[in-house]
LUMLUM-367306 format. One record per atom (N, C-alpha, C): residue number from 0; atom name; x, z, y. Coordinates in steps of 0.001 Angstrom, whole numbers, plus 500000, padded with zeros to 6 digits. Layout:
> NUM | CA | X | Z | Y
...
END
This chain:
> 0 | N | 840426 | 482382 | 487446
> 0 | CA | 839779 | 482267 | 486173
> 0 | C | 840634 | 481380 | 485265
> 1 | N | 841105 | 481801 | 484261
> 1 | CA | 841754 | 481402 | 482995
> 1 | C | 840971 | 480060 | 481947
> 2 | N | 841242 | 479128 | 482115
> 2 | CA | 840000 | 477816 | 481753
> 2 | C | 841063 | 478037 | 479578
> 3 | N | 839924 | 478251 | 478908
> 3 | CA | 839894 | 478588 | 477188
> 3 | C | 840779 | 477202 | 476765
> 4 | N | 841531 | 477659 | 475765
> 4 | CA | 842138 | 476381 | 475602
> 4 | C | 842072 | 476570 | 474064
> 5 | N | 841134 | 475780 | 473271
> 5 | CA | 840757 | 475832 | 471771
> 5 | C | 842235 | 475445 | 470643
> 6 | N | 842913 | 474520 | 471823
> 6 | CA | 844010 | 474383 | 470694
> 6 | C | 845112 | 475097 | 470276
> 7 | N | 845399 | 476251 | 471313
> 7 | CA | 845990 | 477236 | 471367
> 7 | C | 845672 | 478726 | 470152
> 8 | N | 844220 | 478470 | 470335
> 8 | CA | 843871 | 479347 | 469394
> 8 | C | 844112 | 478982 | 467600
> 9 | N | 843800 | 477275 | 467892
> 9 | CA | 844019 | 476854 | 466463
> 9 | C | 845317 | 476585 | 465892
> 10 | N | 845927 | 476340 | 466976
> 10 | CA | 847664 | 476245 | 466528
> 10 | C | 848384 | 477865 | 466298
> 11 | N | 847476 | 478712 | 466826
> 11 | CA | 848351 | 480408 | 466779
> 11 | C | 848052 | 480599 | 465305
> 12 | N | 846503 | 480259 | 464516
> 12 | CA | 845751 | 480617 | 463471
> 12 | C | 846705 | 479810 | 462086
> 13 | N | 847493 | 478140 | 462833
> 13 | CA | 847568 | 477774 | 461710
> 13 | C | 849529 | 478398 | 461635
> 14 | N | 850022 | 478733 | 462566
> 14 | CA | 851364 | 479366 | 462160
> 14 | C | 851227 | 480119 | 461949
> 15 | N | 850172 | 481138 | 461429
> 15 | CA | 850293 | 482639 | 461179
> 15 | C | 849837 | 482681 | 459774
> 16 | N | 848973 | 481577 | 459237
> 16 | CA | 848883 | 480924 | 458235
> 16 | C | 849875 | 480844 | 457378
> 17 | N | 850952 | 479918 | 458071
> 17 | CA | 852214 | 479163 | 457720
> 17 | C | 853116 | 480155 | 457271
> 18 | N | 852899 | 481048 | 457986
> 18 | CA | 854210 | 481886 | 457529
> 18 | C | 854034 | 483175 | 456649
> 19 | N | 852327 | 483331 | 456617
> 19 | CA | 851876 | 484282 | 455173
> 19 | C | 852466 | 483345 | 454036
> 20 | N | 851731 | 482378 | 454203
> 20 | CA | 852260 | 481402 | 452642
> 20 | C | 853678 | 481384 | 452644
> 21 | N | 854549 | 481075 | 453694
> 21 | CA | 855950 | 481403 | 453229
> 21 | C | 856195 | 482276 | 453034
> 22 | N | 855893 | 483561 | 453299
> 22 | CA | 856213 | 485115 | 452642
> 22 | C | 856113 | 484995 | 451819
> 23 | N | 854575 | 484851 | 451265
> 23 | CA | 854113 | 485269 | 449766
> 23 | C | 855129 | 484146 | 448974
> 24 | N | 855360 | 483045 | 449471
> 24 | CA | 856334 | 481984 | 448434
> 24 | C | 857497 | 482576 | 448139
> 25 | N | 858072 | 483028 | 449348
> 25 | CA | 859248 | 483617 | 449124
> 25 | C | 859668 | 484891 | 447947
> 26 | N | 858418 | 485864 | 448550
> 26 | CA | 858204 | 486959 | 447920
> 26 | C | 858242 | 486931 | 446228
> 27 | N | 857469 | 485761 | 445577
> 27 | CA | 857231 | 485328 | 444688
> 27 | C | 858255 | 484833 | 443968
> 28 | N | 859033 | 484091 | 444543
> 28 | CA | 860296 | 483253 | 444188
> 28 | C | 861680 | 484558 | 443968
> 29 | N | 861544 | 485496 | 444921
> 29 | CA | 862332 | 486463 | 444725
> 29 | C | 862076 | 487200 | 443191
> 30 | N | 860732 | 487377 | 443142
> 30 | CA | 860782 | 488225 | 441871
> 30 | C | 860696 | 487410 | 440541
> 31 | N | 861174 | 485863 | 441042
> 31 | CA | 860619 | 485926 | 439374
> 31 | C | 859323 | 485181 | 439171
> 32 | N | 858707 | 485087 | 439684
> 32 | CA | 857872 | 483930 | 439418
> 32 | C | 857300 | 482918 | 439950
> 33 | N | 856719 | 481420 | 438964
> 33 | CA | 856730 | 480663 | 439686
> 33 | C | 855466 | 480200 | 439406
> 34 | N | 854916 | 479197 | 439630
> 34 | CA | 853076 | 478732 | 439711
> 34 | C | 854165 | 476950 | 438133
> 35 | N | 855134 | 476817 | 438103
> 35 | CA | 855528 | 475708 | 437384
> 35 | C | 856162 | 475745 | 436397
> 36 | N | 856504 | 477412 | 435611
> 36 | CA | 857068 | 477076 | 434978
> 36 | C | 858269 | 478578 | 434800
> 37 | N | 859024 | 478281 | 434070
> 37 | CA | 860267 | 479594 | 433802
> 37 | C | 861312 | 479109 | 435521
> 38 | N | 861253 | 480256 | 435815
> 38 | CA | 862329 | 480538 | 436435
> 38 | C | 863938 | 480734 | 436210
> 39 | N | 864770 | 480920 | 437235
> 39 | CA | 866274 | 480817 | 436691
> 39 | C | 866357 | 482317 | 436281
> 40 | N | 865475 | 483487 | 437274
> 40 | CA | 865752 | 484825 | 436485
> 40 | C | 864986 | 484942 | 435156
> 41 | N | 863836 | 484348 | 435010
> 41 | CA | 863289 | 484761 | 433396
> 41 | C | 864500 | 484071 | 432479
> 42 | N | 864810 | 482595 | 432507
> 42 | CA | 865493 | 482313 | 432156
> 42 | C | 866827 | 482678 | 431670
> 43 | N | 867491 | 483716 | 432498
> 43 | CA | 868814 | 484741 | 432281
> 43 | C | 868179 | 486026 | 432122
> 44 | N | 867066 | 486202 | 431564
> 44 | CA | 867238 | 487251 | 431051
> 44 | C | 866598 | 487281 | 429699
> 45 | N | 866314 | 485739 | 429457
> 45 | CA | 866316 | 485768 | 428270
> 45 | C | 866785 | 485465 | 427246
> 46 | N | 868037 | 484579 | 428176
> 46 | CA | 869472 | 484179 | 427602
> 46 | C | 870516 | 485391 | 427447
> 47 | N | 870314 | 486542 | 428657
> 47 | CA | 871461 | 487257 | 428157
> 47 | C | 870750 | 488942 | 427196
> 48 | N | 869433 | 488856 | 426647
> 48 | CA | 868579 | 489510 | 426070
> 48 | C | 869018 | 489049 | 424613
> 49 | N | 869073 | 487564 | 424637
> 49 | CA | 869001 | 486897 | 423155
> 49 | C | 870565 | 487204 | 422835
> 50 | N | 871833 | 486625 | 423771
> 50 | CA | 872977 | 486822 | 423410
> 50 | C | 873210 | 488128 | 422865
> 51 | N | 872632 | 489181 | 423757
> 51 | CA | 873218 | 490325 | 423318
> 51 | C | 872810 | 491148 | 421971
> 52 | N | 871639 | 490568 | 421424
> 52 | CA | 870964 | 491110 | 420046
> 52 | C | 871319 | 490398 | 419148
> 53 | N | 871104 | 489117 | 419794
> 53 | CA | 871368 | 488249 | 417890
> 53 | C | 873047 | 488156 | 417266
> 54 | N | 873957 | 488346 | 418485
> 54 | CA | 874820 | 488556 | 417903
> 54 | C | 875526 | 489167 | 416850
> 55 | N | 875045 | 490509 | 416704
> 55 | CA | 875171 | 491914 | 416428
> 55 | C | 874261 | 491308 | 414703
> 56 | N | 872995 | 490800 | 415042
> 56 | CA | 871682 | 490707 | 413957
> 56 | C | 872632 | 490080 | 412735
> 57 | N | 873096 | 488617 | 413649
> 57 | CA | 873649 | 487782 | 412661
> 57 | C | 874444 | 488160 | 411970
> 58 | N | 875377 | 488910 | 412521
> 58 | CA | 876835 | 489482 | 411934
> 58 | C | 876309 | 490247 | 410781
> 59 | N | 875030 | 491779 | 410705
> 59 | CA | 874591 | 492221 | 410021
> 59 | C | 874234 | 491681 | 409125
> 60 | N | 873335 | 490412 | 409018
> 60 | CA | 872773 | 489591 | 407939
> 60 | C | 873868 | 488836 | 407373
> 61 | N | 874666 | 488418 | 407942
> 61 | CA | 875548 | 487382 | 406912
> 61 | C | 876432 | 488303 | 406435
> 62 | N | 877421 | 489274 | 406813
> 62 | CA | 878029 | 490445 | 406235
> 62 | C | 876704 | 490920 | 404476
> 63 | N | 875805 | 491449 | 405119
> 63 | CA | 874755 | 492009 | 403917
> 63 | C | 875238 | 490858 | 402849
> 64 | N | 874447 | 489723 | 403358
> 64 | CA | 874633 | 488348 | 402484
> 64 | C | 875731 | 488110 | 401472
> 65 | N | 876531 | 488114 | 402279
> 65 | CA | 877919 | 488063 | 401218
> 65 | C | 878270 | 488848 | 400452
> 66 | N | 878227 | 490549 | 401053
> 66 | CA | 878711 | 491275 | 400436
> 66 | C | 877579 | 491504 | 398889
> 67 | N | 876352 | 491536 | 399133
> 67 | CA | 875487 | 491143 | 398196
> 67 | C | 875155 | 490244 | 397633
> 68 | N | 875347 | 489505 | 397749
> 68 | CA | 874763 | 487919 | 397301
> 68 | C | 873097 | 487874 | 397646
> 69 | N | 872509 | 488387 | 398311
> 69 | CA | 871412 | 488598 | 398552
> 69 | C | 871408 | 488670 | 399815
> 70 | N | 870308 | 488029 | 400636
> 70 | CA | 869600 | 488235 | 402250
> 70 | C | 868800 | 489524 | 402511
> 71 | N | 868822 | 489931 | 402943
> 71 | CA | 868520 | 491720 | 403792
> 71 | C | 866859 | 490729 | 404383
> 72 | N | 865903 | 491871 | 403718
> 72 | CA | 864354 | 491276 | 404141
> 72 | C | 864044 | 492619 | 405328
> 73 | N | 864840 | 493242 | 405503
> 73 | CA | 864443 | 494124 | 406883
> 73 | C | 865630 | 494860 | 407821
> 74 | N | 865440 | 495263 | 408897
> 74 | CA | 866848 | 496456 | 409631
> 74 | C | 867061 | 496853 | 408996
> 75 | N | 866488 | 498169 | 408117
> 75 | CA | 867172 | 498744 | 407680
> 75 | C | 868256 | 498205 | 406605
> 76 | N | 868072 | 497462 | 405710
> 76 | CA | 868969 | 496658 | 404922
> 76 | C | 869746 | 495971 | 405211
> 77 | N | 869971 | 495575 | 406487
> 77 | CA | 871112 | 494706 | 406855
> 77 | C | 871970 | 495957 | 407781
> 78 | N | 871535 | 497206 | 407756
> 78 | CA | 872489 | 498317 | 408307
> 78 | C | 872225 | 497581 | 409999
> 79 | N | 870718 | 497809 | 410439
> 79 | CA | 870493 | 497657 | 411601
> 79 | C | 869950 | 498675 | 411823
> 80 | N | 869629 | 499374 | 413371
> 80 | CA | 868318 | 499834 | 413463
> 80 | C | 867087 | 499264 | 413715
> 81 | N | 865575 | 500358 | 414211
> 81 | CA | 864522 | 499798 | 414227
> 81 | C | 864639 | 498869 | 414851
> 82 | N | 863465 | 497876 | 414863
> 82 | CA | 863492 | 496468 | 415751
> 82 | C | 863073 | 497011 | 417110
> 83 | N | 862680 | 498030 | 417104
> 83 | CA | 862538 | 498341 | 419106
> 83 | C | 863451 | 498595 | 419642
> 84 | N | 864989 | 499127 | 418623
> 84 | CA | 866030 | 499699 | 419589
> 84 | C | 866580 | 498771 | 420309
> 85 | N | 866733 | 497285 | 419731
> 85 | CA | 866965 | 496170 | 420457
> 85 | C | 866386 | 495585 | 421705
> 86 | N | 865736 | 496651 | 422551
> 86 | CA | 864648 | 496381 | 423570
> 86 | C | 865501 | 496217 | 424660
> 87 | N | 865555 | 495334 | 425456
> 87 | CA | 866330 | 495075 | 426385
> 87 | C | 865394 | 494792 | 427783
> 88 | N | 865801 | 493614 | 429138
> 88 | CA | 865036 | 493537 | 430081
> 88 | C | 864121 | 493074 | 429662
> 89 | N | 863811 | 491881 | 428685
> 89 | CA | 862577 | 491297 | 428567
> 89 | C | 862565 | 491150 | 426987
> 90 | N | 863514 | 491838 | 426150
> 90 | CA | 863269 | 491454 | 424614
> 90 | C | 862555 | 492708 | 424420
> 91 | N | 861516 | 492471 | 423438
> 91 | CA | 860690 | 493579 | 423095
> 91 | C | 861000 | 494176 | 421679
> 92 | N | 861588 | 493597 | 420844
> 92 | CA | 862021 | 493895 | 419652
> 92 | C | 862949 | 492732 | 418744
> 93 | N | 863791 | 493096 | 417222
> 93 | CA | 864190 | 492160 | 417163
> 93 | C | 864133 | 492948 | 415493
> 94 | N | 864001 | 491643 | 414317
> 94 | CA | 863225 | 491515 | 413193
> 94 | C | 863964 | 491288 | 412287
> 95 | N | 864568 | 491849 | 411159
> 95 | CA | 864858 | 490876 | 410045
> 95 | C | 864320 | 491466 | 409048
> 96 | N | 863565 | 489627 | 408364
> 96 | CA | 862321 | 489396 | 407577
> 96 | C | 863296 | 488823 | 406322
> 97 | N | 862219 | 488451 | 405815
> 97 | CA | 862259 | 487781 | 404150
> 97 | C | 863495 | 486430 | 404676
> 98 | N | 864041 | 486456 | 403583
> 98 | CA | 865670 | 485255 | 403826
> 98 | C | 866354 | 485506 | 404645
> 99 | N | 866439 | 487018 | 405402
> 99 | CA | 867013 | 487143 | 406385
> 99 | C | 866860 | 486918 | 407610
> 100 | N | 865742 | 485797 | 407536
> 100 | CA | 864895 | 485766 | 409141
> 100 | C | 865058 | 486607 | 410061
> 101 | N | 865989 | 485995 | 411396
> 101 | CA | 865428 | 487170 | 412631
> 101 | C | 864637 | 486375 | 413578
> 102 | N | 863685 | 487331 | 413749
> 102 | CA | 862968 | 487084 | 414874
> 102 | C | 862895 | 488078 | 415826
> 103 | N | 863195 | 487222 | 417593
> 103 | CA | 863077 | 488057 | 418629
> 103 | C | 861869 | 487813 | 419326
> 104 | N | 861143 | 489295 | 419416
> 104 | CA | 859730 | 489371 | 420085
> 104 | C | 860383 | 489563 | 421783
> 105 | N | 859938 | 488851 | 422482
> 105 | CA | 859675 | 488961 | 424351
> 105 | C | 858732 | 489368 | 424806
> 106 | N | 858950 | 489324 | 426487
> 106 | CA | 857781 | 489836 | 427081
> 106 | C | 857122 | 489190 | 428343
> 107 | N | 855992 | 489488 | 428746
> 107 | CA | 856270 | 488446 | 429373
> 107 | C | 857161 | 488394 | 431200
> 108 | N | 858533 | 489191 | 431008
> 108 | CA | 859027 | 488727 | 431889
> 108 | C | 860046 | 487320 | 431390
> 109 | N | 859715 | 487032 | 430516
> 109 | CA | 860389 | 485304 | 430394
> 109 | C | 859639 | 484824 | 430593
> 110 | N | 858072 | 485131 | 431259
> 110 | CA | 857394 | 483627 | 431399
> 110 | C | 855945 | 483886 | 430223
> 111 | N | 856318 | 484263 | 429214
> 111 | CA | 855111 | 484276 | 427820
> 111 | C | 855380 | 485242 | 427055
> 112 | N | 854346 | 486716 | 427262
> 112 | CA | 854101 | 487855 | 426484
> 112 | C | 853886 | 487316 | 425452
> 113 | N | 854798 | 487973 | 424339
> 113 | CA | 854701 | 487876 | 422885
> 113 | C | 856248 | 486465 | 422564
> 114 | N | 856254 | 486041 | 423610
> 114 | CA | 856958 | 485266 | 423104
> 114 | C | 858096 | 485048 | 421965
> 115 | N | 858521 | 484125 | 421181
> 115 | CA | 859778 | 484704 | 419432
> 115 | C | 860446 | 483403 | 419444
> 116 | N | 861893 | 483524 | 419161
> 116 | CA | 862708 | 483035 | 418931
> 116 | C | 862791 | 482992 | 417815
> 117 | N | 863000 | 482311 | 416767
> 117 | CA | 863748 | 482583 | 414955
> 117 | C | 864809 | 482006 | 414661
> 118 | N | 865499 | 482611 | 413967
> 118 | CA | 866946 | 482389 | 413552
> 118 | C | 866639 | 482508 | 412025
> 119 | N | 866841 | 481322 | 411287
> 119 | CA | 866773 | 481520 | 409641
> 119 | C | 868302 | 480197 | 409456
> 120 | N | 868673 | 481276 | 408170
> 120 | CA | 870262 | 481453 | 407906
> 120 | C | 869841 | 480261 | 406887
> 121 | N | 870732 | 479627 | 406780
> 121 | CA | 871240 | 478563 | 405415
> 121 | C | 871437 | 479037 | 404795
> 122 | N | 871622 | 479130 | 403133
> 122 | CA | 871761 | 479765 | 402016
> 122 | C | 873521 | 479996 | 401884
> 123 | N | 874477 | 480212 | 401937
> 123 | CA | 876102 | 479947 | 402204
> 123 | C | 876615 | 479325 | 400496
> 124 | N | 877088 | 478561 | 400565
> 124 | CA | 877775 | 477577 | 399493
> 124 | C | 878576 | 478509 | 399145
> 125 | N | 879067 | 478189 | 397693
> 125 | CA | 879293 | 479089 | 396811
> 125 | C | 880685 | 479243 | 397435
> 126 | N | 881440 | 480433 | 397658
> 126 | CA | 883135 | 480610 | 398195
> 126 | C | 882703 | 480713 | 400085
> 127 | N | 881393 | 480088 | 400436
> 127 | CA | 881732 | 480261 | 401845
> 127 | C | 881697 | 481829 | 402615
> 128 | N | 882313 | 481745 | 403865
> 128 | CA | 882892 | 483151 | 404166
> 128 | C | 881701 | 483097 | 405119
> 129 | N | 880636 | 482204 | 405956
> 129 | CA | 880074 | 482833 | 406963
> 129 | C | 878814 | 481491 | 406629
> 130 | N | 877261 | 482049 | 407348
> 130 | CA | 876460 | 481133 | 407383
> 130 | C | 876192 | 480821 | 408210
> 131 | N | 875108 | 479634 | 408348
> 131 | CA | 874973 | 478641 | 408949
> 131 | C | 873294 | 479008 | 409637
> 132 | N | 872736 | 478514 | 411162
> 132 | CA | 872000 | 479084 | 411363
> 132 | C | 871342 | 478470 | 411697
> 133 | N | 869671 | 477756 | 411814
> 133 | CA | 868740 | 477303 | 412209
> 133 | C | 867843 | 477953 | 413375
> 134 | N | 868084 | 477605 | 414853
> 134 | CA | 867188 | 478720 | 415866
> 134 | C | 866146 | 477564 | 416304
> 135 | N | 864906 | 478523 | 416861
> 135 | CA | 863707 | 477035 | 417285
> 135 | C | 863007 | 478435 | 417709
> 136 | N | 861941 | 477689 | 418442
> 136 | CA | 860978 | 478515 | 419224
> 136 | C | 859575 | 477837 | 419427
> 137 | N | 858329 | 478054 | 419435
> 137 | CA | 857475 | 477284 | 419854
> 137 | C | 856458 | 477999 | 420864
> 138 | N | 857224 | 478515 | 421748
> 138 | CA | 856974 | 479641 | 422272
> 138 | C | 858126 | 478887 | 424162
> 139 | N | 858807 | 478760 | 423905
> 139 | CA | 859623 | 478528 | 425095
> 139 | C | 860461 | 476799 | 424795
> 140 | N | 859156 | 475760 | 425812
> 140 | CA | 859936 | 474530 | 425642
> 140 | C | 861016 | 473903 | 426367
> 141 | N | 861687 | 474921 | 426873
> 141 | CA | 862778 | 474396 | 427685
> 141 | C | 863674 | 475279 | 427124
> 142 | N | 863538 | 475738 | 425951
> 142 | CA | 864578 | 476617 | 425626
> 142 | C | 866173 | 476199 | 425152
> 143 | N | 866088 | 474555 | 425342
> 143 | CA | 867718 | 473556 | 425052
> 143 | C | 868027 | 474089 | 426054
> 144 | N | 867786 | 474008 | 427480
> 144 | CA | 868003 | 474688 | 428835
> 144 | C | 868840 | 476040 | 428476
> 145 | N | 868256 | 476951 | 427991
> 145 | CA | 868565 | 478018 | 428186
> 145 | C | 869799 | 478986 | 426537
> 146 | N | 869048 | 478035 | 426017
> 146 | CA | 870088 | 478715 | 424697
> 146 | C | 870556 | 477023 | 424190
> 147 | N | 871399 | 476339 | 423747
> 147 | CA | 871579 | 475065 | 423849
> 147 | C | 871582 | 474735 | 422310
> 148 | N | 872223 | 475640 | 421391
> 148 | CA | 871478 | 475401 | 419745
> 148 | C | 869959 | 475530 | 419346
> 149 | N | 869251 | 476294 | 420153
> 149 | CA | 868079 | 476348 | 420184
> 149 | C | 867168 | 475401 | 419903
> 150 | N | 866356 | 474542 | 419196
> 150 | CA | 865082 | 473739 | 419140
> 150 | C | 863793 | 474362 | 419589
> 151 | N | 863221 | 473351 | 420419
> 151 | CA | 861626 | 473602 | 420808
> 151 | C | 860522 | 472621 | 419330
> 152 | N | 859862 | 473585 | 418861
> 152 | CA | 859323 | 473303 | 417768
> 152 | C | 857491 | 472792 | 418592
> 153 | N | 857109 | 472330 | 418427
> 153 | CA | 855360 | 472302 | 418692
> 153 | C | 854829 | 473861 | 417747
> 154 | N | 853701 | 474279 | 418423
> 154 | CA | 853487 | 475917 | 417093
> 154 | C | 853204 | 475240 | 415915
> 155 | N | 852850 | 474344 | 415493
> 155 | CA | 853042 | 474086 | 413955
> 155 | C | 853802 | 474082 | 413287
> 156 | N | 855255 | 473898 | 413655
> 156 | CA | 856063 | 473408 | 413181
> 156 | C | 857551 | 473757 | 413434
> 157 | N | 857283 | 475007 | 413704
> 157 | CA | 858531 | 476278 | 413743
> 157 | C | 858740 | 476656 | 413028
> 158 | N | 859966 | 476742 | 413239
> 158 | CA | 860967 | 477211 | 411521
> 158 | C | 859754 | 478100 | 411008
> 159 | N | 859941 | 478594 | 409512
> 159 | CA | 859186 | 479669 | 409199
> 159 | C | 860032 | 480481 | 408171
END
């Protein structure tokens, strides 16, 4: 006869425990998300989402700018396309508003559906060949982290 041994049962219950929660941690950590915060993949993909649109945006708007003396208040006027074609892994669209404003809409694989970046241009001094750019977010506060001209604004108090 086999005499029950209770601690056996409770030590099998708590490593089988142990190692769901490390799956699911793992599992979790693999894709992308975390219970604290942006990850290093939301993070690169919303660094190389932003690099790859605003580049292109800016060039459009300050080119318009000069060659007009006037700021482009939409895509089409700055010789962009629609703001969805700019849709990338996690950018959902990308905007140019009144003064030339761009704004990039996200999703929430950075962490915060809806999330926007803005880029509003300095006015360029009279003879200058290129402008000057103001970026902030109140939307992503670690965004010095991830784009390093970038400002984290409180939502009141983002560029507008």
């Amino acid at each position: 006869m086999t005499a029950k041994r209770p601690w056996a049962t409770i030590l099998t219950v708590f490593v089988a425990g142990a190692a769901v929660g490390a799956a699911g941690a793992l599992w979790f950590a693999a894709h992308g998300y975390s219970p604290i915060g942006t990850t290093a993949l939301q993070e690169r993909m919303l660094r190389q989402d932003f690099e790859s649109a605003v580049n292109r945006a800016k060039l459009a708007v300050s080119e318009t700018w000069l060659a007009t003396g006037r700021a482009p208040t939409e895509n089409l006027l700055a010789g962009l396309h629609e703001p969805e074609s700019f849709a990338g892994h996690s950018l959902q669209s990308l905007t140019v508003g009144e003064g030339g404003r761009i704004v990039l809409r996200f999703d929430i694989k950075t962490g915060i559906a809806g999330g926007e970046i803005v880029l509003v241009p300095d006015p360029p001094a009279q003879g200058a060949g290129t402008l000057r750019w103001r970026c902030s977010t109140s939307s992503y506060p670690a965004i010095e982290r991830v784009i390093p001209d970038c400002r984290f604004n409180e939502p009141s108090s983002a560029v507008r």
